[in-house]
Phi, psi and omega in degrees: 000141174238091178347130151277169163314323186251027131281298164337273170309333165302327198284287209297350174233039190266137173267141168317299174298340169262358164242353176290329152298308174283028145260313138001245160019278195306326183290315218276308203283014146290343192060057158264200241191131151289329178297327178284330207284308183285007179289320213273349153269353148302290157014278182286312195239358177077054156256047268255168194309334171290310189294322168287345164306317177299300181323293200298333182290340215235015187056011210286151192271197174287298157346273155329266193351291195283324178341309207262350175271124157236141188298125188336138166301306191296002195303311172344327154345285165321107161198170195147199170245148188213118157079038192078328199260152163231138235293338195271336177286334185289106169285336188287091181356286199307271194334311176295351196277299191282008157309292205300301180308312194290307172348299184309289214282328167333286200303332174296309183289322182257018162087019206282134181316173179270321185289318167275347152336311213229023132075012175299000000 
């Protein structure tokens, strides 16, 4: 499958603070750690626990969010299918970015060690 335009624009004004509890979720009931979840978005963007807090107090969308992130040199890494798209075909910066999040926590989630999560 290849994001349309108005896929693209939906990811990009998606607030940040409304999927990040279902990232929550997915880790806890596999029986993983909000502290893993948030290593593994340090990880990807230098966010450390306050700043992603700052996001979520600030409604900031995916647009904002990644703007403001920089990104692991290793993100590239990252690849598979997430949501139907697979993640190395995808031209649109962003949609690959937040791909690369859903990715992280999918992986995260289905019990994967953390050194390879986080791309060691």
């Amino acid at each position: 499958m290849k994001p349309t335009t108005e896929h693209n624009n939906r990811i990009a004004s998606m607030l940040f603070a409304s999927v990040y509890p279902h990232y929550v979720t997915k880790v806890e009931k596999k029986g993983r750690t909000v502290e893993e979840l948030q290593q593994v978005i340090e990880w990807l963007t230098g966010f450390n626990k306050i700043k992603i807090q700052t996001f979520i107090d600030e409604k900031a969308t995916f647009k904002t969010f990644f703007e403001e992130a920089h990104l692991n040199p290793k993100a590239h890494l990252i690849k598979g299918v997430i949501c139907g798209y697979r993640i190395e075909d995808i031209e649109n910066t962003l949609t690959k970015q937040v791909r690369y999040l859903d990715k992280l926590v999918d992986e995260l989630a289905k019990g994967k060690k953390m050194e390879k999560i986080l791309r060691n």
